[in-house]
C-alpha positions in Angstrom: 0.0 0.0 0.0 1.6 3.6 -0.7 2.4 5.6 2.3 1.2 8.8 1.7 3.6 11.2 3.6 1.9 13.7 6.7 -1.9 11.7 6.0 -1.1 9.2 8.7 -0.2 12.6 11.3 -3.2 14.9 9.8 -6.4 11.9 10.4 -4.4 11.7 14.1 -4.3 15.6 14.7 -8.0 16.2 13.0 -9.2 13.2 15.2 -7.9 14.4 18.4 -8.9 18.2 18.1 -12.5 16.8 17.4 -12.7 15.3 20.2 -10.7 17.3 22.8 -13.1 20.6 21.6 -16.1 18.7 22.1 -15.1 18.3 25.6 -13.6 22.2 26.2 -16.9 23.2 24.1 -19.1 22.0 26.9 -16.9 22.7 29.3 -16.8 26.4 27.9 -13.2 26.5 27.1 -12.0 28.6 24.4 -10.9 26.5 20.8 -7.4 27.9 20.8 -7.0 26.4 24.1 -8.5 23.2 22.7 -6.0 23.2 19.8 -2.7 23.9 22.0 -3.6 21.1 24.6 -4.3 18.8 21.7 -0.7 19.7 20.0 0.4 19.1 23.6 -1.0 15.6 24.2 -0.6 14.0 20.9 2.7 15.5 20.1 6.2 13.7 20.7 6.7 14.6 24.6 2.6 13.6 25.0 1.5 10.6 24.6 3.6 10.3 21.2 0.8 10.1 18.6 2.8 12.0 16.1 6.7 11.8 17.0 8.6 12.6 13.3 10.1 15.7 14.0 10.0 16.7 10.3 6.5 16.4 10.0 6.0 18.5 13.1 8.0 21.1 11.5 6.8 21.4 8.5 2.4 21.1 9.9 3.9 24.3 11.9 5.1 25.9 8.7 2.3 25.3 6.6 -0.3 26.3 9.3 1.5 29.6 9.8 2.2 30.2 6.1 -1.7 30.0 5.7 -2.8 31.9 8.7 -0.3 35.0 8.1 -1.6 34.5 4.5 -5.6 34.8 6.0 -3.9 37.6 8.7 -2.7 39.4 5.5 -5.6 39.2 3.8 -8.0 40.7 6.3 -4.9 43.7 7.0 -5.8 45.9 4.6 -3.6 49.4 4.1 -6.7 51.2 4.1 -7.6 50.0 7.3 -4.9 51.0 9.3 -5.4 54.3 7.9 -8.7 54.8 9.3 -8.4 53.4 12.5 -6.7 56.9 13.3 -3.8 58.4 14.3 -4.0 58.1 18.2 -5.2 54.3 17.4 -2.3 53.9 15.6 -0.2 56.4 18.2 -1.5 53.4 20.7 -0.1 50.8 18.5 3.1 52.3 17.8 4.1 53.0 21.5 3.0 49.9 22.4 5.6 48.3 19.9 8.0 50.2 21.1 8.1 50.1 24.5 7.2 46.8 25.1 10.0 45.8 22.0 12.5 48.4 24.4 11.9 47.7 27.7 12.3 43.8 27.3 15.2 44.0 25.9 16.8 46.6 28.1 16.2 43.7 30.7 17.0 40.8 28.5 20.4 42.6 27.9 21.2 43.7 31.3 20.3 40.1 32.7 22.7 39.1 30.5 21.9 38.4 27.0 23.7 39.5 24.0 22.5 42.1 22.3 21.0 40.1 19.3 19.2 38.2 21.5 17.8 40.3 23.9 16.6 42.5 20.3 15.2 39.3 19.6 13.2 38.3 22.8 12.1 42.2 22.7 10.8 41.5 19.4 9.3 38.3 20.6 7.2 39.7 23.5 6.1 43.3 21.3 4.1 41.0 19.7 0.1 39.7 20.2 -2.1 36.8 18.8 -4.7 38.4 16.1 -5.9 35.3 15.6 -7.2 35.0 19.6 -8.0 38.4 20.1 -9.9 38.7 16.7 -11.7 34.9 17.3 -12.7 36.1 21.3 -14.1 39.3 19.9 -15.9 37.9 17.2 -17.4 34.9 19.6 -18.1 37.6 22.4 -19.9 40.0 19.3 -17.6 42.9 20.6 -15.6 43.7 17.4 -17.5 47.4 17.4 -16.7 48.0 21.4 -14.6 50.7 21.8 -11.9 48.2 23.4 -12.7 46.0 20.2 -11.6 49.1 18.1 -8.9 49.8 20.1 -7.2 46.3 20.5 -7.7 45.7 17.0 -6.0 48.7 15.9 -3.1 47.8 18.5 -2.5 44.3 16.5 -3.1 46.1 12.6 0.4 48.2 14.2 1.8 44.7 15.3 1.5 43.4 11.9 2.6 45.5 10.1 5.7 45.8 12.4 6.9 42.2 12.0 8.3 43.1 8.3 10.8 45.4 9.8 11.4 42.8 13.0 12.8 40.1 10.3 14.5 42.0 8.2 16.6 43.0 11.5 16.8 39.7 12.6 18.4 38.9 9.3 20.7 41.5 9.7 22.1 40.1 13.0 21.9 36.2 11.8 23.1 36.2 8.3 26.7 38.2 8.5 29.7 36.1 10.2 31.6 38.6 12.4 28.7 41.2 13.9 30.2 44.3 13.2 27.6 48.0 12.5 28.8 47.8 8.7 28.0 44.2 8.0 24.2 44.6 10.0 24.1 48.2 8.0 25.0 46.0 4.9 22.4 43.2 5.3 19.9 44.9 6.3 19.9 47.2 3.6 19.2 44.5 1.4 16.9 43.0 3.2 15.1 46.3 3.1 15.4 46.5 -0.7 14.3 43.0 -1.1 10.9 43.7 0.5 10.3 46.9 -1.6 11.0 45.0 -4.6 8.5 42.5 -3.3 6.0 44.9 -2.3 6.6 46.9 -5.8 6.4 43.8 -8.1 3.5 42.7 -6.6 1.2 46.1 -6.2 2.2 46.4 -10.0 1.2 42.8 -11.9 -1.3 41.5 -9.5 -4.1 43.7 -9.3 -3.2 43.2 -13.1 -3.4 39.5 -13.0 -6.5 39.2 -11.0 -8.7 41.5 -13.3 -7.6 39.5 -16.2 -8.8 36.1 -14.7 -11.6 38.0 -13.2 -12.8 38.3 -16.8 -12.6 34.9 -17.6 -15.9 34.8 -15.1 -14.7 30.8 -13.5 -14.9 30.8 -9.9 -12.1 27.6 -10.1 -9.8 29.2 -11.9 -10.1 32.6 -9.8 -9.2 30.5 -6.5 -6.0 28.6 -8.1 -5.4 32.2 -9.1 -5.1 33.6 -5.3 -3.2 30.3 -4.5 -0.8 30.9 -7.0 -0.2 34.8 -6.3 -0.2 33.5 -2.5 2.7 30.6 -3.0 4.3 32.5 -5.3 5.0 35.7 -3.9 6.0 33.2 -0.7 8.9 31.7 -2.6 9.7 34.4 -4.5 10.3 36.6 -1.0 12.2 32.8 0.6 14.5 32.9 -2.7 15.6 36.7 -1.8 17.1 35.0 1.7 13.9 36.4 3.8 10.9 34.5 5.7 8.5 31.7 3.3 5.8 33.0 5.7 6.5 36.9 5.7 6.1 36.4 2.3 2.6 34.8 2.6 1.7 37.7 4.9 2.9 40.2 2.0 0.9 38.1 -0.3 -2.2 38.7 1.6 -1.6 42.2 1.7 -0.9 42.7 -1.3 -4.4 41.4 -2.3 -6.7 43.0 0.2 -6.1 46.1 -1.7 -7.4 44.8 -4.7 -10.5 45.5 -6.2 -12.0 42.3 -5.8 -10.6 42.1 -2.2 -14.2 41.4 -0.8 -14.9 38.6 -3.3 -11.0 36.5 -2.4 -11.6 37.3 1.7 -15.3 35.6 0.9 -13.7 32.7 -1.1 -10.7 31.9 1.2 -11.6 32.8 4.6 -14.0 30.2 5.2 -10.8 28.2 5.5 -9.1 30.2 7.9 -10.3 28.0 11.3 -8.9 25.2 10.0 -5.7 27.4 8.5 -5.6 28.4 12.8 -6.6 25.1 13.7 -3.7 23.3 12.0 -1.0 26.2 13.1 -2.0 26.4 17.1 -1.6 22.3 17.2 1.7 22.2 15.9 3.0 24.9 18.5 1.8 22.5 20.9 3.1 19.7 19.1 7.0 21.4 19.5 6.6 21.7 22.8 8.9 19.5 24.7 6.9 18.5 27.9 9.6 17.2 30.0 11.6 20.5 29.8 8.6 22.2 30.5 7.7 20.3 33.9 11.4 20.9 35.1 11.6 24.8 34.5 8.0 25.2 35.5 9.3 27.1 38.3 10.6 30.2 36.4 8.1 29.6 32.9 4.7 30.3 34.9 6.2 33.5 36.6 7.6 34.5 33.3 4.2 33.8 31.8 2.3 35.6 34.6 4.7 38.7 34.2 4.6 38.8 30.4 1.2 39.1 30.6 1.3 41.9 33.9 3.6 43.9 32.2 1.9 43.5 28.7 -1.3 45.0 30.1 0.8 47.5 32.4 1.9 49.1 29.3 -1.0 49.7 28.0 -2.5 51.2 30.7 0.4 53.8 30.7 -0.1 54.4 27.5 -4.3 54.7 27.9 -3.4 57.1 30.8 -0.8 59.1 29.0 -3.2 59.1 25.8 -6.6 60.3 28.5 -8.4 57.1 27.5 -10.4 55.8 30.1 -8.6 53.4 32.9 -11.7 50.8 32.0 -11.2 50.7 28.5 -7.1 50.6 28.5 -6.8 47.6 31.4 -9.4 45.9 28.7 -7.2 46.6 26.1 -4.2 45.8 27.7 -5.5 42.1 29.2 -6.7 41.4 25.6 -3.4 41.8 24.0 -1.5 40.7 26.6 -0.8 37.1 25.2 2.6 36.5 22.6 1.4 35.8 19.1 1.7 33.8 16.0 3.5 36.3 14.5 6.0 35.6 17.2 6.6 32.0 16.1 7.9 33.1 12.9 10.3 35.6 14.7 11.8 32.8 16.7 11.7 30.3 14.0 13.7 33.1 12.4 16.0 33.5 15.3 16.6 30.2 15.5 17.5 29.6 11.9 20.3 32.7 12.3 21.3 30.3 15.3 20.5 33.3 17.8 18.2 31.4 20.1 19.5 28.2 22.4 17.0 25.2 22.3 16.9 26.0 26.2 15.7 29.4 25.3 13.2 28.9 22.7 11.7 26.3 24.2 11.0 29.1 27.2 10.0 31.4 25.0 7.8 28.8 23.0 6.4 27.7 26.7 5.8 31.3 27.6 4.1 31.8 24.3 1.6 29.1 24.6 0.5 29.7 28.3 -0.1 33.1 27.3 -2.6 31.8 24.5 -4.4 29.7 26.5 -4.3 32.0 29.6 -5.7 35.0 28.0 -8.8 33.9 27.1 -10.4 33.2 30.4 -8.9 36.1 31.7 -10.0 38.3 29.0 -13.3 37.1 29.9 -13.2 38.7 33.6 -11.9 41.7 31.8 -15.0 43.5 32.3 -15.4 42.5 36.3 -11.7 43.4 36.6 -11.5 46.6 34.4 -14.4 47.5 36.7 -13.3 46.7 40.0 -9.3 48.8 39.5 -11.4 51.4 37.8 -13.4 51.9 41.4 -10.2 51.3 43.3 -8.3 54.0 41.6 -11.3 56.3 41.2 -9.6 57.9 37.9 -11.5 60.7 37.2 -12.0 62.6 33.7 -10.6 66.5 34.3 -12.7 67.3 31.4 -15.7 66.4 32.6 -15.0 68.3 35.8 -14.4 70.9 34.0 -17.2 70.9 31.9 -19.1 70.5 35.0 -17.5 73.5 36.4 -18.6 75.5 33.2 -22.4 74.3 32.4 -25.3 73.9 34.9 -27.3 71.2 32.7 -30.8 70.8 33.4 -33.9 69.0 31.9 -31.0 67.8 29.1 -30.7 64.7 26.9 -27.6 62.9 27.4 -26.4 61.0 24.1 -23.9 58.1 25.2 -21.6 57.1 21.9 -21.4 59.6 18.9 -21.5 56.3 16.3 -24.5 57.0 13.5 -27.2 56.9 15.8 -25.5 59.3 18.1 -24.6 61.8 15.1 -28.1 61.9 13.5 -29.8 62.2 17.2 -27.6 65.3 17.9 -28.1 66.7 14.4 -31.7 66.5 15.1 -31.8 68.1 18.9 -29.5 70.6 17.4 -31.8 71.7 15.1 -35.1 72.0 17.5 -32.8 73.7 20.7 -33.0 70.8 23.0 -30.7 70.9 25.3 -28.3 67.8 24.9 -24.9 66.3 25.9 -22.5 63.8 24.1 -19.9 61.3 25.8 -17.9 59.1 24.1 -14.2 57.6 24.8 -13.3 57.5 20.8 -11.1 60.7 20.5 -11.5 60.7 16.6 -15.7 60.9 17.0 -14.9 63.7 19.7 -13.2 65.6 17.4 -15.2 65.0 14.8 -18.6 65.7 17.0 -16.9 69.4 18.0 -16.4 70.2 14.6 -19.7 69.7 13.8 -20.6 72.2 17.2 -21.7 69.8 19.7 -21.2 69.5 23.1 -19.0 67.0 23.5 -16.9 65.2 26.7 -14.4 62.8 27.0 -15.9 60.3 29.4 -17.0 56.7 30.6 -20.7 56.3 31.3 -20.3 52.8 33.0 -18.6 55.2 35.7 -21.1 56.6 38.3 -18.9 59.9 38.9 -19.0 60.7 35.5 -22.6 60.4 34.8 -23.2 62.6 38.0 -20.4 65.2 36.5 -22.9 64.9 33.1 -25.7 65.6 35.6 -27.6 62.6 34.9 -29.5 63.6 38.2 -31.3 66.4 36.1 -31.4 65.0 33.1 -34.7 64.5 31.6 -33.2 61.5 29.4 -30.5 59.4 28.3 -29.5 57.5 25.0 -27.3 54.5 25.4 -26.6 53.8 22.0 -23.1 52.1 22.3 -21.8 48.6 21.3 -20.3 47.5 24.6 -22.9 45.3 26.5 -21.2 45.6 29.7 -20.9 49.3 30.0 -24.3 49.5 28.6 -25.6 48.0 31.5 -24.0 49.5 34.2 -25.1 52.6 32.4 -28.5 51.8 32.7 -28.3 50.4 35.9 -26.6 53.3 37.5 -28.3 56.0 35.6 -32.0 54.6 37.0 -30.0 54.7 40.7 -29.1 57.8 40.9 -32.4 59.2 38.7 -35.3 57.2 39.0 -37.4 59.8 36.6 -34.7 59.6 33.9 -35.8 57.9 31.1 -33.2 55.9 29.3 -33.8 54.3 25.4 -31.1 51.9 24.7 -29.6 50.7 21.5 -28.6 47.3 21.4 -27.1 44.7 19.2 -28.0 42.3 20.9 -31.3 40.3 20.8 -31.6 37.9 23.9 -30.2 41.2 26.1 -33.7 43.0 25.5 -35.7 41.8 28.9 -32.8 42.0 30.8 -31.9 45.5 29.8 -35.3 46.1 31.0 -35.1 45.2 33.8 -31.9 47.0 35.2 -34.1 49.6 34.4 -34.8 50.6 30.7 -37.3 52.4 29.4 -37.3 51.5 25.5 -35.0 49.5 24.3 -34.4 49.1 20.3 -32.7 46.3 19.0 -31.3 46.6 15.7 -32.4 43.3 14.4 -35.6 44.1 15.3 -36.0 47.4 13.8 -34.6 46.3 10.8 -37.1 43.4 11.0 -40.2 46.1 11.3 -38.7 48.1 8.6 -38.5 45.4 6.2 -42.5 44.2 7.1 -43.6 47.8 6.8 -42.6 48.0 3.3 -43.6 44.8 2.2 -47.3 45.3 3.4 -47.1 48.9 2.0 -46.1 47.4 -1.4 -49.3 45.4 -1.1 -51.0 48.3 -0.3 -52.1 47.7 3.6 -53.8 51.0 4.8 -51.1 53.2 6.8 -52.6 53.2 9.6 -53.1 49.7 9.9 -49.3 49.3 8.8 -48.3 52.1 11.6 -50.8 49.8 14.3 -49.1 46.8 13.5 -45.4 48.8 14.2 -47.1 50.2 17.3 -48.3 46.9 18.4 -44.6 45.1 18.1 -43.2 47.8 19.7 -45.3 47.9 22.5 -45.3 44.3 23.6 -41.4 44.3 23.7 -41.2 42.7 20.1 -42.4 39.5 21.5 -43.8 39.3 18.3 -40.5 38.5 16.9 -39.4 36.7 20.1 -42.4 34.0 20.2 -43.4 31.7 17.3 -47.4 31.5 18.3 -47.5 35.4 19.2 -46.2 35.7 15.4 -48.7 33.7 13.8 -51.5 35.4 15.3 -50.5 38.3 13.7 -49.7 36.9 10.5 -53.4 35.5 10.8 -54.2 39.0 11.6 -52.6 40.1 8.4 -54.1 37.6 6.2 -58.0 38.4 7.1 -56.6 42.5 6.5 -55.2 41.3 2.6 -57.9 39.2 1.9 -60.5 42.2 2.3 -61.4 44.9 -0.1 -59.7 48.1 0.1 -59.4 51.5 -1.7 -56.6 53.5 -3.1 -55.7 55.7 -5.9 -53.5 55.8 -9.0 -51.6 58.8 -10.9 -52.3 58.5 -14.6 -49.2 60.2 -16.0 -48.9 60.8 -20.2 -46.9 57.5 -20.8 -49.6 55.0 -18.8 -51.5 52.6 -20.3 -54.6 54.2 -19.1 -54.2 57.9 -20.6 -56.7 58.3 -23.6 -58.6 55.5 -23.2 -62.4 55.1 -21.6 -63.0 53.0 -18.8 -65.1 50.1 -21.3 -61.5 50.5 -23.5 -59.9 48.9 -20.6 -62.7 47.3 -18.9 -60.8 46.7 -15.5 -63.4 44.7 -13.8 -63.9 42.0 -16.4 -59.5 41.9 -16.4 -59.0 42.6 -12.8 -62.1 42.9 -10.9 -61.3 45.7 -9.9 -63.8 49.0 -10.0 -63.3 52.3 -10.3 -65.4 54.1 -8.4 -64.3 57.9 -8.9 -61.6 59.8 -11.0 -60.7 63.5 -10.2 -59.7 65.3 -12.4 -58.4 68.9 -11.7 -59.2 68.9 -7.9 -63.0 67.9 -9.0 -64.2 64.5 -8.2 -66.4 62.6 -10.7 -68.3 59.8 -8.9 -69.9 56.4 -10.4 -67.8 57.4 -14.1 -69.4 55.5 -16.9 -68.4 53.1 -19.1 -67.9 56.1 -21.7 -65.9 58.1 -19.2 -62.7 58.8 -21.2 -59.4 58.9 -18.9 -56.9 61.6 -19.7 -53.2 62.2 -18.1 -53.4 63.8 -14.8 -56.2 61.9 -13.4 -56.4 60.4 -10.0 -58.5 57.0 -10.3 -60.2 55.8 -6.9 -59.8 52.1 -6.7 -61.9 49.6 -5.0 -61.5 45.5 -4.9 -59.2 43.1 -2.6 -55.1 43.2 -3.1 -54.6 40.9 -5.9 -57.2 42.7 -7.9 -55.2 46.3 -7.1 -52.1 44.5 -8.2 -52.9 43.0 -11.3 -55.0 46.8 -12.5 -52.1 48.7 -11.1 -49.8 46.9 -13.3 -52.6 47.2 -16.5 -52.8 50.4 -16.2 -49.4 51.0 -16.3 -48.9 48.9 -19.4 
């Protein structure tokens, strides 16, 4: 029988993460953390399922080649630049201080100072693929924290072509002297530019010319190619296979057709993520793990302390709220994929000891499979250092200080909702507040006039600075579920007259949001949901003011419509005795209808139709009963009368 080289390994690895995240899926464990524990257990120092250390090597290769490929593709250029300039201020500090301040200690604990550049690049770096999969799962992507961490990583990402091209610099030249590094790394630096530059010129070229061809088969094999073959082409110039599948990917998500390759090959990316977390556990020798466990949890604990430290100092420094940056900081606080190519890297320039990369490859998974239960408690502990350090906003005092607000509307989060509400109190002198904690939408809402503050409303003291006690009403319309609660719940403490209208994304939040203390709440699916069944029992002409009833109704019972399958089909039977009954209604007859010039026996609409017309007017004159004889000219208004198919099919006659 052939032996068909890795199947034997990938049926074993497949098998066992099955299983394993059945278990952790009940059990509520995050996947990652059910992909590293099955690496672990299957792997040679487990229970030796797969032991060839080739194939090891080269599932962790081709997992990380395709997820830095899916990272890539999802990274567009565009992207970054929107996210803003203190987003990407954030990101940029972060990268640097956490990159400078580990290896300041790395080198003054004794490393050289290629490895202690090395480990600082190591530990700069966080998982996109856990923080972007927890966010996602947790519906959070649109929290301002969501914003904010994924701007953080966008900065990371980028940053990892500069980190190898150094690393190459230090690995690749024999005797380590400033002119040899200055040498290689210049080109290195070349060699990525010709890279980027080949490919931003012939591929957008390439792809429109298949694109044309119209085969969805041949498009894919076309991404595949452009994929594997900027990959080698970037290996061939002496830098990473897998940087150059992350170019690749970037390369492409500013195509045209971006949209349309992200729909075709990310559906692939769990298993792309699945395949690359299980060979990091796979490398990871269990034995020397057990005896260093002493200093790899503490290192572990710390990288992911000091992590999170730093961007708190940098939320502080930046006057983003302490809630928001400890979130921040505790979601990125984990070492990342992106981190396993560095070391890979290192370790191929022969600037990393096994001792020391199996440390760092140790520290790197406990990190992944820590941070996701702890970033679930983010909230509770955000929350609780918030209170303990009782960080209060300046501006809002001052603001305070400044305005005596009274029988005001108070508008929390200045996304679309927020922006058309204050357009609209604007314009009719109501006396109204904004708070948000995005510094681009606060300079963007004081251009526009508005009064604006800088400020958390999950904060007690800052609602009271807002003076939420006179308020006459407040608008939650934010997409953080955590903050919107507590803003509810404290708002109603401190005013029980206030009343507070929520926005939420969130269906199965609705009752409870109620009852902390809610007024209305509006929930997007919903709404969307009333606004689509409005129009389609407008097109079949329903009376308006059975339509607007009907939106009234839903409304008014909590859109338990929506919520509860019999409630939904009493109304539908509702509906149904409405359609099948006659109604009136009127049509234009413009020059170019069917209608214009002809008499009413011409047509003869109730023999066609059934339907009757029971009055034209005809220059603001109404002509009841019209004969047979009755001659219709443009500008008329016909009355209608007969049931909704009948309308329908004359409507459509009539027009011709």
């Amino acid at each position: 029988m052939e032996n068909i080289p890795l199947l034997r390994e990938i049926v074993i690895l497949l098998l066992a993460s099955i299983v394993i995240n059945i278990v952790f899926y009940r059990l509520g464990v995050p996947a990652i953390v059910g992909f590293l524990v099955t690496g672990v257990l299957i792997g040679p120092s487990g229970l030796g399922l797969v032991t060839d250390a080739q194939s090891i090597e080269l599932l962790a290769q081709i997992g990380l080649v395709l997820l830095l490929f899916t990272i890539g593709l999802e990274l567009s250029m565009s992207d970054v630049i929107k996210i803003g300039r203190e987003a990407l201020g954030m990101g940029g500090l972060q990268v640097l201080l956490t990159f400078g301040l580990t290896a300041a200690i790395s080198y003054f604990g004794g490393a050289t100072l290629p490895v202690a550049i090395l480990i600082g690049f190591v530990i700069a770096q966080s998982s996109t693929a856990i923080i972007l999969k927890v966010l996602m799962d947790r519906g959070e992507m649109n929290s301002p924290y969501g914003r904010s961490a994924m701007s953080i990583v966008m900065v990371q990402d980028l940053s990892v072509i500069p980190m190898v091209i150094i690393l190459q610099g230090f690995g690749s030249v024999p005797v380590v002297t400033p002119l040899a590094i200055a040498k290689t790394l210049l080109i290195a630096f070349f060699s990525v530019m010709l890279v980027l530059g080949m490919s931003y010129i012939l591929v957008p070229r390439l792809i429109h010319q298949v694109v044309k061809i119209r085969s969805r088969e041949i498009f894919i094999l076309t991404i595949l190619f452009i994929c594997l073959g900027i990959a080698w082409f970037t290996s061939k110039l002496g830098l990473s296979f897998a940087l150059g599948a992350f170019i690749a990917g970037i390369v492409i998500s500013e195509s045209d057709y971006s949209h349309q390759i992200v729909a075709e090959i990310l559906p692939f990316k769990d298993a792309f993520t699945s395949l690359f977390f299980i060979s990091i556990g796979m490398l990871l020798e269990f034995n020397y793990f057990l005896t260093n466990i002493y200093k790899i949890i503490p290192l572990s604990i710390g990288i992911i302390i000091f992590k999170t430290l730093i961007i708190v100092s940098i939320g502080q420094m930046l006057k983003y709220p302490l809630r928001l940056a400890i979130i921040v900081g505790i979601g990125i606080s984990s070492i990342g994929e992106f981190s396993f190519l560095l070391m890979k890297t290192g370790e191929g320039y022969g600037l990393l000891s096994r001792d020391l990369y199996q440390t760092l490859l140790a520290a790197s998974i406990l990190t992944m499979a820590t941070v996701p239960f702890i970033f679930q408690k983010s909230q509770n502990i955000a929350m609780s250092l918030a209170h303990i350090f009782r960080i209060r906003d300046s501006k809002v005092s001052e603001l305070s200080r400044r305005t005596h607000l009274l029988d005001h509307v108070i508008i929390v989060g200045y996304g679309l909702n927020g922006q058309n509400l204050a357009r609209v109190l604007k314009e009719t002198g109501i006396h109204y507040l904004i708070m948000d904690m995005d510094i681009t939408r606060i300079r963007h809402a004081k251009k526009e006039g508005h009064r604006v503050i800088f400020g958390d409303a999950s904060h007690p003291d800052v609602l009271k600075k807002v003076g939420i006690e006179n308020a006459r009403m407040i608008v939650v319309a934010v997409s953080d579920p955590v903050a919107t609660r507590r803003a509810i719940k404290i708002s109603r403490d401190i005013n029980p007259s206030v009343h507070i209208l929520v926005r939420t994304r969130y269906t199965e939040e609705v009752g409870e949001l109620y009852k902390l203390g809610a007024n209305q709440v509006i929930p997007e699916e919903f709404e969307t949901s009333v606004e689509i069944f409005a129009r389609v029992l407008k097109e079949y002409h329903i009376p308006t003011n059975i339509i607007q009833n009907q939106i009234d109704i839903v409304r008014q019972e909590g859109y338990a419509m929506f919520r509860s399958p019999s409630l939904a089909r009493e109304k539908i039977m509702e509906l149904s005795s409405i359609l099948a009954a006659s109604i009136t209604d009127t049509f234009f007859v413009d020059e170019n209808a069917f209608a214009a010039n002809k008499t009413l026996a011409e047509m003869d609409l109730r023999k066609k139709t059934g339907m009757s017309v029971i009055a034209v007017i005809r220059k603001e004159k109404a002509k009841a009963n019209p004969q047979a004889d009755f001659r219709i000219e443009a500008g008329d208004i016909l009355v209608l009368l007969g049931s909704h198919a009948e309308l329908d099919g004359a409507i459509k006659m009539m027009k011709g």
